[in-house]
N, C-alpha and C positions, 0 to 999 in steps of 0.2 A: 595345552593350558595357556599359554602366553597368547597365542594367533586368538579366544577366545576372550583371554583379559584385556589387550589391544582393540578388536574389537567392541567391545565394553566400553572403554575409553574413549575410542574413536564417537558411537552413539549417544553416548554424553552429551559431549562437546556439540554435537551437529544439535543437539536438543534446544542445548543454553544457549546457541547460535540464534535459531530458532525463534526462541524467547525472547531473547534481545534487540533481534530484528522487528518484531512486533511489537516489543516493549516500545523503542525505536519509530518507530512508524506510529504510532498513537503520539508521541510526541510531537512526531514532526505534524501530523493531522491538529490537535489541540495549538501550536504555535500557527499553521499558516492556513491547513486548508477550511478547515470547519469555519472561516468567514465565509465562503458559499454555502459546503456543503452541509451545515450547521439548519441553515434555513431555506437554503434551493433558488438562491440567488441567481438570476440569469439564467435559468434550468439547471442547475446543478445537481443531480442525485443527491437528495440527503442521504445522508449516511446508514438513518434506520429505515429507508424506502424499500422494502425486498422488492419489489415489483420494478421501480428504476433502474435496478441495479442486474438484475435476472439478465436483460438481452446484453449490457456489457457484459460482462460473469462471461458470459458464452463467446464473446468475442476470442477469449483468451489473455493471460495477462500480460502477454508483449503486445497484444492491442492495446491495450489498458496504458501497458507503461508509455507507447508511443505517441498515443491520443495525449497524455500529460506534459513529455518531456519536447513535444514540438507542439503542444497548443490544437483546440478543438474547441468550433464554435465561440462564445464568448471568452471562452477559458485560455487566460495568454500560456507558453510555454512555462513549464512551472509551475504554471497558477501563478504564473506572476511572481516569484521567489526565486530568482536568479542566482541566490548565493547559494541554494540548497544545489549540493552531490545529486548525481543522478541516483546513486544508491539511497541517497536519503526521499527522494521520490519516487522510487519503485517501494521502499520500507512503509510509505504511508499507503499506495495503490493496496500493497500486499495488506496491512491493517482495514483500511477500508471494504476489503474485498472479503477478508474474513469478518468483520460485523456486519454484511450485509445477507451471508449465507445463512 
């Protein structure tokens, strides 16, 4: 019963992790990235484009994270947001990624 209420526990927390991560990631999208991706600035993927978004998607999201965290095409490293954790731009990739599925 314990290794079962642990587990329990454990599922939880990975959920609200989860959650917060994505909660997290729309935030940091709504502060820096949605100046491109908002209106497809320089080719940007908007956000709600499924179609834009489909052949990255299939990349993979360490393609994804890599393409952002050292810069692609117009797009500087970051997106240009050098104060932002890499964690806090993989959190937006990973939001992005889910509104465009």
């Amino acid at each position: 019963m314990k290794q079962l209420t642990i587990i329990t526990m454990c599922t939880g927390l990975i959920m609200a992790a989860s959650g917060t991560a994505l909660a997290d990631g729309a935030e940091t999208y709504n502060k820096a990235c949605n100046v491109c991706h908002a209106s497809g600035a320089a080719g940007a993927p908007k956000l709600d484009d499924k179609a834009a978004w489909k052949p990255r998607i299939a990349q993979g999201k360490e393609a994804l994270y890599t393409a952002v965290l050292k810069g692609k095409g117009a797009m500087p490293p970051k997106g240009g947001q050098a104060q932002l954790s890499d964690d806090a731009i993989k959190a937006a990739v990973d939001y992005m990624v889910s509104q465009a599925k």
